[in-house]
C-alpha positions in Angstrom: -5.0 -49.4 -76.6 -5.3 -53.5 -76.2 -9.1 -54.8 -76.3 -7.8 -57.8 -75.7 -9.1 -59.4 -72.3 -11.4 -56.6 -71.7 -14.7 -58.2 -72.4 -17.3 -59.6 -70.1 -18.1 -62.8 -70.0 -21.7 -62.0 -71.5 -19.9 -61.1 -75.3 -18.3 -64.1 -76.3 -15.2 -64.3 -77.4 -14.8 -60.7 -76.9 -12.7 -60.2 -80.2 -15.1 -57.7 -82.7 -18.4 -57.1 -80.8 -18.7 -56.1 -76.9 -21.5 -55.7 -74.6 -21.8 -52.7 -72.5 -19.9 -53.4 -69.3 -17.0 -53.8 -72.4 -17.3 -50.4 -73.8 -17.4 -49.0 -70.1 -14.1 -51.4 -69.2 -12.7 -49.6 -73.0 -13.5 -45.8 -71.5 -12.2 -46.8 -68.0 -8.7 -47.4 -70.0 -8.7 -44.9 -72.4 -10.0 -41.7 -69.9 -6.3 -41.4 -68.5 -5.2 -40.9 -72.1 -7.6 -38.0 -73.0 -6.8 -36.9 -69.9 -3.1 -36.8 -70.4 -3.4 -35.2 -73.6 -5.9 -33.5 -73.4 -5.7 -31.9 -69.9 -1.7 -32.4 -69.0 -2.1 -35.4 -66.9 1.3 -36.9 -65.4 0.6 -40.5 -64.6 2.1 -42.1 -61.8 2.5 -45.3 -63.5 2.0 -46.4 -66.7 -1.7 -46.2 -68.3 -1.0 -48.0 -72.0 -1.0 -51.5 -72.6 2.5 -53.8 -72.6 3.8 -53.5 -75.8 7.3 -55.9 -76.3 10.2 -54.5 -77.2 12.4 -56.7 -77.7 13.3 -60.6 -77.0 16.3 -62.3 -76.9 17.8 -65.6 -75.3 19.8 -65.1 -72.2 22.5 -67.0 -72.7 24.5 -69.7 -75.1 22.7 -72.7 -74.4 19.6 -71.0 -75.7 17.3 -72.7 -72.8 15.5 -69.5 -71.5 14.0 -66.4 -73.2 13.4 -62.9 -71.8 10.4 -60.2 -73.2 11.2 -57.1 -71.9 7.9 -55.0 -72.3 9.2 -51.5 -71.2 6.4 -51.8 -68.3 6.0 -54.1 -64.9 3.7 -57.4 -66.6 2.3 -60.0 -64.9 2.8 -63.7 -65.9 0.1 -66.7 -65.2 1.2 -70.2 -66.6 -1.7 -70.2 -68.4 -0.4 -68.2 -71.0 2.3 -71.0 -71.9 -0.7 -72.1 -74.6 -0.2 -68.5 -75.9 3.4 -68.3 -77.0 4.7 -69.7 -80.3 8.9 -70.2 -81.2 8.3 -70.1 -85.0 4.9 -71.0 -84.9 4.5 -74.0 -82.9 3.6 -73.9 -79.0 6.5 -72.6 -77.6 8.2 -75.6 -75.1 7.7 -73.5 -72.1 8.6 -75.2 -68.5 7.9 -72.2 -66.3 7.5 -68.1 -67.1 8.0 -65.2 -64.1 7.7 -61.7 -64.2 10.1 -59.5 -62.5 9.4 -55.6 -63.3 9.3 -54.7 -67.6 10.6 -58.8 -68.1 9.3 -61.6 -68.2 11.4 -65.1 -68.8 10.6 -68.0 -70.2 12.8 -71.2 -69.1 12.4 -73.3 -72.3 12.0 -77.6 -71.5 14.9 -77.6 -73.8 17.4 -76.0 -75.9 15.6 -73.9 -78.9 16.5 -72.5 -82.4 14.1 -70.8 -83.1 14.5 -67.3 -84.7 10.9 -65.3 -84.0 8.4 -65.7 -80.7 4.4 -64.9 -81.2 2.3 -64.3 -78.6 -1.6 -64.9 -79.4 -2.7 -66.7 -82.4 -6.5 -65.9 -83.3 -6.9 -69.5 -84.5 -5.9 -70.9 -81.2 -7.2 -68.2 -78.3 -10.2 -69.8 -76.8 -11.1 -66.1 -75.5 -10.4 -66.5 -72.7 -8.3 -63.8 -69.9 -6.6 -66.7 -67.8 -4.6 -67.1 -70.9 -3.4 -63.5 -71.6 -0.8 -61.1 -70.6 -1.5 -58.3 -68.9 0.1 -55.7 -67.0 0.2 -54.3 -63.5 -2.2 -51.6 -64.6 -4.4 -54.4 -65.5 -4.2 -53.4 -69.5 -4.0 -56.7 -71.6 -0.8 -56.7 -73.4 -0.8 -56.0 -77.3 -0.3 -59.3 -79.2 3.1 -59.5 -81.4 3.8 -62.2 -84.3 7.3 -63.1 -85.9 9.4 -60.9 -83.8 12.7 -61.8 -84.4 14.4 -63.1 -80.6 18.0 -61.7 -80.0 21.6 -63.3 -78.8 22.4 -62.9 -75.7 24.0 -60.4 -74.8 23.0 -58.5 -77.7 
């Protein structure tokens, strides 16, 4: 389960010690997973945080990425300051979310062979600047995963 973007306001940076509205936010996510197996729960939708699968370009001219995240996201331009292309600030002109993907139209043509999402040097600590999903779950942070073809 992602702790990321579940912390008040009142703990900080919210990245090692939580106050107690956290810990209640941290039971509120992780109840529907006792309960499923524990109990035989059948969620109507999904209850775990976005975790990526897979990335790849969408086409030759390499302009625009897709993150599929097996899960409906959400996207905020605020997480453009979030996204690395081999470890530098990925040039990101604008990001949507349609269902499980989200794509990224790059400013201009990339070559970059791995995406990050979520550098601990850089994150302020701040939620405007995460991922999340429809459930509300922040997404799980990924580094150096390797971004496909297209087509591929």
């Amino acid at each position: 389960m992602s702790t990321i973007g579940a912390a008040s306001e009142h703990a900080g940076r919210g990245s090692c010690h939580f106050d107690l509205a956290t810990y209640a936010k941290f039971a509120m996510f992780m109840s529907p997973l006792v309960e499923q197996d524990i109990y035989g729960f059948k969620p109507q939708q999904p209850i775990t945080a976005p975790d990526l699968k897979r990335a790849w370009f969408t086409s030759a001219a390499r302009n625009e990425i897709a993150l599929d995240f097996g899960q409906p996201v959400v996207w905020k331009d605020d997480c453009k300051a979030s996204i690395y292309l081999d470890g530098v600030v990925a040039p990101i002109n604008t990001g949507k979310a349609e269902g499980n993907l989200i794509t990224l139209q790059l400013s201009k043509p990339g070559t970059a062979k791995t995406i990050t999402y979520l550098s601990g040097k850089d994150w302020d600590g701040k939620p405007e600047k995460l991922l999340i999903g429809a459930n509300g779950i922040g997404a799980l942070t990924f580094a150096d995963v390797a971004i496909g073809e297209p087509g591929k």
